[in-house]
C-alpha angles and dihedrals in degrees: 000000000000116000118195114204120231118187099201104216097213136358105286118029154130125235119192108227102167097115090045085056094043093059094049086061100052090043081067104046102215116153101204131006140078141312110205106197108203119185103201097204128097095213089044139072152178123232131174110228152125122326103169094074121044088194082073088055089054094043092054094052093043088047089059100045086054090058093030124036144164101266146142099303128148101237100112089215094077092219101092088121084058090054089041091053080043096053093046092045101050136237090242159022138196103216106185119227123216125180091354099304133094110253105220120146125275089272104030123123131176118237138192101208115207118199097169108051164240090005142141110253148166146216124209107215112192124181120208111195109216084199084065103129104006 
């Protein structure tokens, strides 16, 4: 299991990891296969989106605190909006792998997205060789 560490900054916010991944995956050397990308936090998430624009990364957050804001819930923690963005994020992503990179668009990025910061966290990057057994 490799686990990359991420140190979120505030309370909502994206973090590009793509090259953190991308090195997980040359580390292994596998030419083709999957990355799976895990976020093991219930108030925290991984999407695939945009990097050439940062106004996209704004947009996203500011989307979600539309659907999902910090209002008057039961939860004692205080942070249900933050399971409500997680839940609508996602805990994880298959990214294939061809030729020993990761095969994402022309503007895609991989984020770990924090909805309750500034915290410690980690990603679980796993790498699954389709050439296993042949």
């Amino acid at each position: 299991m490799n686990v990359i560490h991420i140190k979120s900054q505030s309370r909502n916010q994206l973090i590009d990891i793509t090259r953190m991944v991308g090195d997980v995956v040359q580390q292994h050397s596998v030419q083709d296969g999957i990355c799976i990308v895990f976020v093991p936090h219930t108030t925290a998430g991984v999407t695939v989106n945009e990097n050439a624009d940062p106004d996209v990364q704004r947009d996203i957050l500011l989307g979600l605190e539309r659907m999902a804001c910090h209002a008057d819930y039961h939860h004692c923690e205080g942070n249900s909006d933050a399971h409500l963005k997680a839940s609508l994020m996602g805990s994880s992503q298959l990214i294939p792998v061809e030729n020993g990179s990761l095969v994402l668009g022309t503007w895609q990025g991989i984020y770990f997205a924090e909805f309750d910061g500034p915290r410690q966290r980690r990603v679980i990057v796993q790498i699954l060789n389709s050439t296993a057994g042949r």
